[in-house]
C-alpha positions as CSV (number, residue, x, y, z in Angstrom):
1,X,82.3,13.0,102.5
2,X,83.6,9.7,101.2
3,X,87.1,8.6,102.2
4,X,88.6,8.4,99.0
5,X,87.6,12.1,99.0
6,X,88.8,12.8,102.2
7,X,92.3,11.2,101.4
8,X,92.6,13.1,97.9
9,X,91.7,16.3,99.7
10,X,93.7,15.7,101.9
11,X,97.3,14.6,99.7
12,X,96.5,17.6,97.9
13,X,96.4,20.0,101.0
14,X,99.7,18.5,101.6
15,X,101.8,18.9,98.5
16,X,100.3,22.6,98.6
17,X,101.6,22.7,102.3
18,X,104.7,21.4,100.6
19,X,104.8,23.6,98.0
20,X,103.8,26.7,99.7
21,X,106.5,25.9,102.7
22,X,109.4,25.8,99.8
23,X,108.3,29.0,98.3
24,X,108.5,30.7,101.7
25,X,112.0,29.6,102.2
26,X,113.7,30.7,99.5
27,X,111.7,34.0,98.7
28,X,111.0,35.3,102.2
29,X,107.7,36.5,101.1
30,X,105.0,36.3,104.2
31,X,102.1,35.7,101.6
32,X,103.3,32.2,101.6
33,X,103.7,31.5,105.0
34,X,99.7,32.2,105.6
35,X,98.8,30.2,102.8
36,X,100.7,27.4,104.5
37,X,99.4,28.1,108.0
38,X,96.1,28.3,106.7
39,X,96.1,24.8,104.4
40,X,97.2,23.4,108.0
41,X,93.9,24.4,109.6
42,X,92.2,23.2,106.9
43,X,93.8,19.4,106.7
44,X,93.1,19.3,110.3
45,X,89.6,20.6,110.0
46,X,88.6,17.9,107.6
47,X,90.6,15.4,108.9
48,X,88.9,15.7,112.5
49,X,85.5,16.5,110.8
50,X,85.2,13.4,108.5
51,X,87.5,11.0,109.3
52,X,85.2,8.7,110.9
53,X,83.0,6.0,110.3
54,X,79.6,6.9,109.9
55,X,78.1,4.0,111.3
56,X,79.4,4.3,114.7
57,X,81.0,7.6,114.8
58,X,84.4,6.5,116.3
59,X,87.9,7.9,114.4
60,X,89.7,5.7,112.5
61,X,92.9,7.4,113.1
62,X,95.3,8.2,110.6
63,X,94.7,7.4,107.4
64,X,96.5,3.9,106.5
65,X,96.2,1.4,103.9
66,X,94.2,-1.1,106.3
67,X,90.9,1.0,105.9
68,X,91.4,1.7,102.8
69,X,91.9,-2.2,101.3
70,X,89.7,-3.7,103.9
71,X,86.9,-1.1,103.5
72,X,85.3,-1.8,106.5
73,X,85.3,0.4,110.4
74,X,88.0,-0.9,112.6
75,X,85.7,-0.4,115.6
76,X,82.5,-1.6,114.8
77,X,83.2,-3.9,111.4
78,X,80.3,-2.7,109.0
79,X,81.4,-2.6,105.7
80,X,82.1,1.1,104.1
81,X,81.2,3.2,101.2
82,X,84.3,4.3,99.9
């Protein structure tokens, strides 16, 4: 998975985390709280599953504008395909 990818799947797991978290609040419905739990494992999964370089294998960490601009690994300096 590309990062761009990664990141996209990632903000969008988010505002549904968001969005799903709100919905429990003011209606009380259970429903929602799972779907929130469960976006949680997901971001997590993906975020430990393919954030990191595939070159040397090491995590970049979170996901900050410096990998994203300079496009290359942190660790090991080969340039990326994002």
């Amino acid at each position: 998975m590309k990062l761009k990818t990664l990141i996209k799947t990632a903000i969008g797991l988010a505002l549904m985390l968001i969005i799903c978290a709100i919905i429990f609040s003011v209606t009380g419905v259970t429903l929602f709280a799972y779907i929130t739990l469960g976006a949680m494992v997901v971001m997590v999964a993906l975020l430990a599953l393919f954030n990191k370089c595939p070159y040397c294998g090491k995590h970049f960490g979170t996901l900050n504008a410096n990998v994203i601009v300079t496009k290359h690994c942190p660790h090991c300096g080969r340039w990326l395909d994002i």
